[in-house]
C-alpha positions, 0 to 999 in steps of 0.5 A, a space after each residue: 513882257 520880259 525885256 531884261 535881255 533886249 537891246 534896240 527896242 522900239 519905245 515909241 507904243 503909243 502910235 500901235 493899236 492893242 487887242 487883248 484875247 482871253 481864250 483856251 489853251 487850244 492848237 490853232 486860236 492864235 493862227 485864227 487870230 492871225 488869219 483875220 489880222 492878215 485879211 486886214 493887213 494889219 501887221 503885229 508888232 508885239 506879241 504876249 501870251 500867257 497861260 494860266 496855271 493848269 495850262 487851260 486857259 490864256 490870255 494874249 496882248 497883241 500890238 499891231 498897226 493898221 487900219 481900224 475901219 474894219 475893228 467890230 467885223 475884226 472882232 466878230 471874226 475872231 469870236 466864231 473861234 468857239 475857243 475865244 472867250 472874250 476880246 477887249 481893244 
């Protein structure tokens, strides 16, 4: 992330959890996203996205905090978007 401009930021990154998601520049995957990280409570807290020469494809890091009980239903929800490639965590 670009934080050349950034004053105050929060350092402290080991206490959050991170999701990488490769997917396709298309409307509504990050809103997918979303909706599951809402249903599960879990808050982002820092968010990348970077989209690849040709503007076809992107991956996006999100950290964010909550509880990870429900990670594997988490990650199944988010792949029945047919324009998710793959999920790391």
């Amino acid at each position: 992330m670009d934080n050349a401009n950034c004053v105050n930021k929060e350092t402290d990154g080991d206490k959050l959890s991170k999701m990488t998601i490769r997917h396709f520049d298309r409307v509504g995957v990050l809103a997918h996203v979303f909706a599951v990280f809402a249903r599960l409570n879990w808050n982002v807290q820092e968010l990348e996205n970077i989209v690849f020469k040709g503007r076809e494809a992107c991956v996006v890091n999100i950290k964010f905090t909550g509880d990870l009980a429900h990670i594997e239903e988490a990650i199944a929800e988010i792949k029945k978007n047919e324009n998710v490639v793959d999920i790391a965590v």
